[in-house]
N, C-alpha and C positions, 0 to 999 in steps of 0.2 A: 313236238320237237323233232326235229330232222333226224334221220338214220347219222350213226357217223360216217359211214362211208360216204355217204352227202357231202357232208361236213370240210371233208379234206378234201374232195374233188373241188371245193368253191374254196377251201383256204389250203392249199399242197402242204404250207409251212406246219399245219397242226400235225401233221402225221411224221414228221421228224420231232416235236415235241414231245408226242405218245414213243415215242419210239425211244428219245432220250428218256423218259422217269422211268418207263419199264428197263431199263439197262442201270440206272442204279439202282432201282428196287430191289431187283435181282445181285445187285451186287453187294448191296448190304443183307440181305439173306442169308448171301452165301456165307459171308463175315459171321452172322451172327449163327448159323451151321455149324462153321469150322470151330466159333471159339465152345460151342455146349459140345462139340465133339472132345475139344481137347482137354475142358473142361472135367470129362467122363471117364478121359484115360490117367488123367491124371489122380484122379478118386480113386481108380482098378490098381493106379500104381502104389498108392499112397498106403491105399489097405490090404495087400498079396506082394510083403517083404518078400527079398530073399534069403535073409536070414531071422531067426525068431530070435527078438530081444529079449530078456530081462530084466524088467522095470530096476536092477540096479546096477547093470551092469555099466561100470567106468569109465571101461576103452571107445572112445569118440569111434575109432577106426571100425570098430562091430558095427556102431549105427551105422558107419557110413555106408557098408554094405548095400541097404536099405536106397540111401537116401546120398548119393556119392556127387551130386551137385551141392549140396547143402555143405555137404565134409570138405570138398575143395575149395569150398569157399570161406569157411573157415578158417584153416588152415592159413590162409593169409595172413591172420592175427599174427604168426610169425615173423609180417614182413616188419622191419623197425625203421623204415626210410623213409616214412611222415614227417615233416618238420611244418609246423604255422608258427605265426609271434611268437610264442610262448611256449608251446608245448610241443613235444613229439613222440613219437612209439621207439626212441631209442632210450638205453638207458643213461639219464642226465642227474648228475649229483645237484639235487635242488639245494643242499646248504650251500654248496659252495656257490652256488649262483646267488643269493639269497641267506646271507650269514646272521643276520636277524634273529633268524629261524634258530639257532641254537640258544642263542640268550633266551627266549621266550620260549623253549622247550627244557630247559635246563633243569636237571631230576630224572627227567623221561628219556626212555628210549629214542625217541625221534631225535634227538640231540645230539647222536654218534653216528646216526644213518640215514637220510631218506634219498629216497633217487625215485624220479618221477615214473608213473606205471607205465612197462612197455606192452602190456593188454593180456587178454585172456591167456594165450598159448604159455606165458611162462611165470603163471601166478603160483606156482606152487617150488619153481625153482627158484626164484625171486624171494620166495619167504623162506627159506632156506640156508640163501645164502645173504640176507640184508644181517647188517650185527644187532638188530633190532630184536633179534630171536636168540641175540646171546650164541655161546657155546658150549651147552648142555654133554655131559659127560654119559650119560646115559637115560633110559625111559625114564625115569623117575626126576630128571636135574632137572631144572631152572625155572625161571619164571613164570615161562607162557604156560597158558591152561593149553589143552586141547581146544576149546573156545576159538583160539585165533587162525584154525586151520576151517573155519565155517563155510568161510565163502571161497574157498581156494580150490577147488576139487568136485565133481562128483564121485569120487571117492567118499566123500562127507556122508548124505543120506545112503549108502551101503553101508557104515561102521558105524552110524545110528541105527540103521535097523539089526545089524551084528550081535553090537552089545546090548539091545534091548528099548535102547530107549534116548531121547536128546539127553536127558539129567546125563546118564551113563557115558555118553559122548562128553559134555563139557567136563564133566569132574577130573575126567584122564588131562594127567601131561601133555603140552605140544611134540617132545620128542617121545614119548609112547607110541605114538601113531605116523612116526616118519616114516617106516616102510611100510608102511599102508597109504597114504595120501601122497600118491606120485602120479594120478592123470590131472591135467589139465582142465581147465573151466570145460563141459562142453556140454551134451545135447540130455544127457539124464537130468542135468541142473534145472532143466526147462520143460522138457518132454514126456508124456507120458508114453510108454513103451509100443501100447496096442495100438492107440490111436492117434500118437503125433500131438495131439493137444496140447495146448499151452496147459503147465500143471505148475503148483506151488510145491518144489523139493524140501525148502527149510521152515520150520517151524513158527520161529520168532515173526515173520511177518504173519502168520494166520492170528495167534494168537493176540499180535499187537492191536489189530482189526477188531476179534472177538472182544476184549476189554473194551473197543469204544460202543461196541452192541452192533457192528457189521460183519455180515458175512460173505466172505472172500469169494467163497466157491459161487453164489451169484452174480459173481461179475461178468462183461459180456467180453466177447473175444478182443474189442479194443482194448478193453479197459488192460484186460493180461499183457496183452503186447509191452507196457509199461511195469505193470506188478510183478512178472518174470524178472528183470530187475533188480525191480523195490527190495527184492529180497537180500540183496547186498550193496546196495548202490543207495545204503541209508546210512542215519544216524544211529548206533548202538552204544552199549554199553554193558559189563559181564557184573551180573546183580547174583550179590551175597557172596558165600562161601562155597557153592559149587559151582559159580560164575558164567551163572544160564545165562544166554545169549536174551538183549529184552530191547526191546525198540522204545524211547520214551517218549512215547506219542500221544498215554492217556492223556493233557490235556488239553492236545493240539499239535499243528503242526509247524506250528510258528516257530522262530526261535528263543522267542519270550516265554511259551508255554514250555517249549522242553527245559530251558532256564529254570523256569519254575517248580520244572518235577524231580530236576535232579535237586535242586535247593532245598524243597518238601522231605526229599531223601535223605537229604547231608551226602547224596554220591560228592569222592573227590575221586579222579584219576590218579591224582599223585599231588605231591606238595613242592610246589616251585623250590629247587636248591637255592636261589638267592634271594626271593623276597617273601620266602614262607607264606605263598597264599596258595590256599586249597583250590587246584586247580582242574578243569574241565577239559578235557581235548574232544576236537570234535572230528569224528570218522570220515565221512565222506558221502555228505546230505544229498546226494545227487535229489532222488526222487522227492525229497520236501524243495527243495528249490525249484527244484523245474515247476511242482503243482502250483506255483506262485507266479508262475511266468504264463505267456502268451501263448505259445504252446500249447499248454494244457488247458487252457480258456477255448479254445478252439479245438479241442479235442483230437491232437495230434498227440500220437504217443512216442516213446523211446523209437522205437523197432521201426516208425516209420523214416527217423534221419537216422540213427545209427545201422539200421540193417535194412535198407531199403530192397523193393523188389528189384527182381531181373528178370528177364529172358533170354533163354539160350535152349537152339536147338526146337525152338517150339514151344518148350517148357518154361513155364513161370515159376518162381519160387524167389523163396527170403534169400536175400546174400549174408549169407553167418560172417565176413569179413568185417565183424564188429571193431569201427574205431570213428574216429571225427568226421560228423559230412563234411568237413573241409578237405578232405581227400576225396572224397564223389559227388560234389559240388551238383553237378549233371541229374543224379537218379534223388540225390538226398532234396536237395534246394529248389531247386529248379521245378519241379516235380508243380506246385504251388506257384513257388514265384518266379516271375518272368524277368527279370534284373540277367544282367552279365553274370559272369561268375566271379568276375573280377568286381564289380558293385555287390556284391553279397558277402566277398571274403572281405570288403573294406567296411563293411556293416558290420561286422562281427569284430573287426578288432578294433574300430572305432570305440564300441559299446565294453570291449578288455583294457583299453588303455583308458578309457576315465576310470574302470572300478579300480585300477591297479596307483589310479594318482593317488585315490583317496586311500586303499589299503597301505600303499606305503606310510601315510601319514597316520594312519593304525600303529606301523610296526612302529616308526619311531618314536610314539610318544608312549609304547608298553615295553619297549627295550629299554628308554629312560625311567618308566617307572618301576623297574622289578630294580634295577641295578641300584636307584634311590631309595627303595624301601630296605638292602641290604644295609647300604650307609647308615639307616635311619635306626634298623635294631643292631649296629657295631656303637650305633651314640649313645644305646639306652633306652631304645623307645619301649613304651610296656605293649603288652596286647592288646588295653582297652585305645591304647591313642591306636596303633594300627587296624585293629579289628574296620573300621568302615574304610581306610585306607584296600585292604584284602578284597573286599565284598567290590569295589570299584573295581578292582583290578582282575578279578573272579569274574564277572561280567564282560569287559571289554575284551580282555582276550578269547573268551567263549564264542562272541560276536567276531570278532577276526577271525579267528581258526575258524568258527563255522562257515565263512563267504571264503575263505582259503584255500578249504581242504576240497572243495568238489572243483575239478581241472574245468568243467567247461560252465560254474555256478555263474559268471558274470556276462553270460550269452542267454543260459535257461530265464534267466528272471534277473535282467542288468538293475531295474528300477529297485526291486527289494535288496535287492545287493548292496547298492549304495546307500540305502537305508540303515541296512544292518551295521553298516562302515562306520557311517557318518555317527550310529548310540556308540560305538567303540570308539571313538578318536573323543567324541565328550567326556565318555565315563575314563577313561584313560587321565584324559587333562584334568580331571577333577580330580582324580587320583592323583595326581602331581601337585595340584594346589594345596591338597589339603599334607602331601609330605613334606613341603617346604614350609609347613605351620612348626609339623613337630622337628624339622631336624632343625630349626631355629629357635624352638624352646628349646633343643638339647646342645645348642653352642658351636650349631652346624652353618657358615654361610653360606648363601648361593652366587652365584650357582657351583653347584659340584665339578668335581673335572672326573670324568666316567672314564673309561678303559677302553683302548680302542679292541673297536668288534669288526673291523673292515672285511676280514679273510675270516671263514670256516675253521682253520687253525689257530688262531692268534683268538676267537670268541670259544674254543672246545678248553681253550687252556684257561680262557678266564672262569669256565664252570667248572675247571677240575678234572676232566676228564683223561686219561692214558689214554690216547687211542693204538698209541704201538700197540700195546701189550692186549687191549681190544682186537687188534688187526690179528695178534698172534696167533691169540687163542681159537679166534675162528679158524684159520688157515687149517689147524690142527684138528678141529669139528668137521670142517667138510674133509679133510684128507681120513681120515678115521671113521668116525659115526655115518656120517652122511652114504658113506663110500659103501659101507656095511647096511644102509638102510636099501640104497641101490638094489646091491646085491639079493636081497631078502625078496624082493619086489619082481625081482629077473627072475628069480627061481620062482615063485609064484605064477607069473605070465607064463613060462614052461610048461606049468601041472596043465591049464587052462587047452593046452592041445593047439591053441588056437592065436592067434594074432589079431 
């Protein structure tokens, strides 16, 4: 074989080609240099804080210390100027958009108040101030368990570890723990203190696991990206008399399984005020729907569309600006697919507007049959003729609320979505077939003339409800209690030395 010097004297042009790959080589070297360098600083930064946390400590602002791209970036969860089809990060009265919704919550709480969620930053003044939590006179008044402050706070696992224990934690009052539970969703919820790690903070998801015979804690760092989460971005329910926090997932994830556990149970959430059926609400299944969707087939987790990475400054890291990849189209979507952003947002609400044709056709045939089943026991009907009338209706609504309650369920998994629609508009209408059997053996004909439900007002009146006197009472709970739970909180932050 000839020398190369040879080589290029009889071909001149090889020695600009040696010339070129040696100039990329070196140029992806360098590339590949710089990122294990920054790689390394970032490890030196990650583990030599500048301030030492403790594993419970509340104040987002401490970690940020540490970690102050991560905290700025959060911090946006503040911002409420998202708006897509449907949803946005302001606060929007979903009954009055959607009056439905009180007829077929009617008994419940949800029937006086829901306003769609404006995100992490203001989940604990939000539950505060919704009439959803009533206006409790002091620690010991009203409804809500301590239970319903779970997923609001890292504040949370501190006054579990406080008092001893999660029992300890649920069996308290919701306003027992008002001046205690004032930081916002943030990085102890997720984090373990030493090492930044994704960590499980709430209970009920470990053990929900542990019941099926898995263990959480071997999960891989994907998998947490999601299960961080799962931990409140599920289906719950507060079981027995000291109203432990319980995920009902022993016999699946379906919604025919958990159907069937709370049924095994006899769990009701409450009893319809107008058509007496023991009825289910469902929380906000984010992470059982999404595991049914394409997404999770594909092994894409939460954290990669809702908290997508960034760089700045050299530095990579998570953007804690948790909200809709339809607001960063760009780092969230894109990232994968190669579409416009304009073709991607028209994907997404293509795939919203068919499940919402078919949920409306949910709500109105279970607003007609709660309001038909009151007709049916004002004519007389016994419990044995209603009893599978209930059981239809106990079903179908379970199946709506559950495709309902999760804001972004008919993008995570559109196909099971409309699945789950499509047994609720059946069992609903069969539910209507089988009331126009009895309200015609009790001298009832059809069709009924129902009550108009158009407006949020004119449907709160047809369930009964004062809401003056509702608006009152609150008014006077946050100018009073609340005002005093503040206060209790401020003086606390004070001892602390610290901000």
């Amino acid at each position: 074989m000839k020398p190369i010097s040879t080589q290029i004297k009889e071909k001149p042009w090889l020695g600009w080609v040696i010339f070129l790959v040696s100039v990329i080589v070196v140029f992806f070297a360098g590339l590949l240099a710089s990122s294990v360098i920054e790689r390394r600083a970032e490890a030196v930064y990650a583990y030599k804080p500048v301030t030492e946390v403790d594993q419970f400590e509340p104040r987002n602002a401490v970690w940020g210390e540490n970690y102050p791209s991560e905290f700025q970036s959060y911090y946006k969860t503040a911002d409420t100027s998202f708006q897509s089809m449907f949803n946005s990060s302001r606060k929007t009265d979903a009954l009055a958009d959607n009056p439905r919704m009180v007829i077929l919550w009617a008994g419940y709480a949800f029937s006086k108040d829901y306003n769609q969620p404006r995100g992490h930053f203001y989940a604990v003044e939000d539950a505060r101030n919704t009439l959803r939590t009533g206006a409790p006179k002091g620690p010991d008044d009203g409804p809500q368990p301590a239970t319903c402050w779970s997923c609001k706070s890292p504040d949370v696992p501190r006054m579990m570890q406080q008092l001893g224990s999660p029992e300890a934690f649920y069996k308290r009052k919701w306003a027992s723990l008002g001046a205690e539970i004032v930081n916002p969703i943030g990085c102890a919820d997720c984090h373990d203190a030493r090492t930044m790690n994704l960590r499980i903070s709430r209970p009920a998801l470990v053990e929900a696991f542990e019941r099926q015979g898995k263990d959480i804690s071997k999960a891989s760092h994907q998998e947490m990206r999601s299960l961080v989460c799962a931990q409140c971005h599920v289906e719950y329910y507060f079981k027995g008399e000291g109203k432990y926090l319980t995920f009902p997932w022993d016999k699946g994830f379906a919604v025919e399984d958990m159907e069937a556990y709370y049924d095994e149970y006899e769990f009701t959430d409450w009893v319809h005020a107008l058509s007496k059926t023991p009825m289910l609400k469902a929380q906000h299944p984010d992470y059982e729907v999404y595991m049914k969707g394409i997404h999770a087939e594909r092994g894409v987790a939460c954290a990669d569309c809702h908290m997508p990475y960034q760089s700045e400054g050299g530095k990579k890291f998570t953007n804690h600006h948790i909200h809709s990849p339809l607001g960063n189209i760009n780092a969230s979507c894109q990232v994968c697919h190669r579409e416009s952003e304009q073709d991607l947002r028209k994907n997404v609400y293509d795939r919203q507007l068919k499940v919402k044709e078919i949920r409306d056709k949910a709500e109105q045939a279970l607003v007609a049959a709660h309001l038909e089943a009151k007709a049916a026991w004002e004519a007389g009907a016994t419990e044995s003729e209603m009893a599978p009338v209930l059981k239809l209706i106990r079903h179908a609504q379970w199946r709506w609320d559950y495709a309902a309650a999760g804001h972004g369920n008919s993008f995570h998994a559109p196909v099971e979505l409309l699945r789950i629609l499509g047994t609720s508009v059946d069992k609903a209408q069969d539910a209507r077939i089988l009331l126009a059997r009895v309200l015609s053996a009790h001298g009832i004909a059809q069709p009924l003339t129902l009550p108009d439900v158009s407006t949020k007002e004119k449907a709160q009146q047809v369930i009964g409800l004062d809401m003056p006197k509702l608006r009152a009472e609150k008014v006077v709970f946050l100018q009073d209690v609340v005002k005093q739970w503040l206060a209790e909180a401020e003086k606390r932050e004070a001892s602390y030395g610290k901000k």
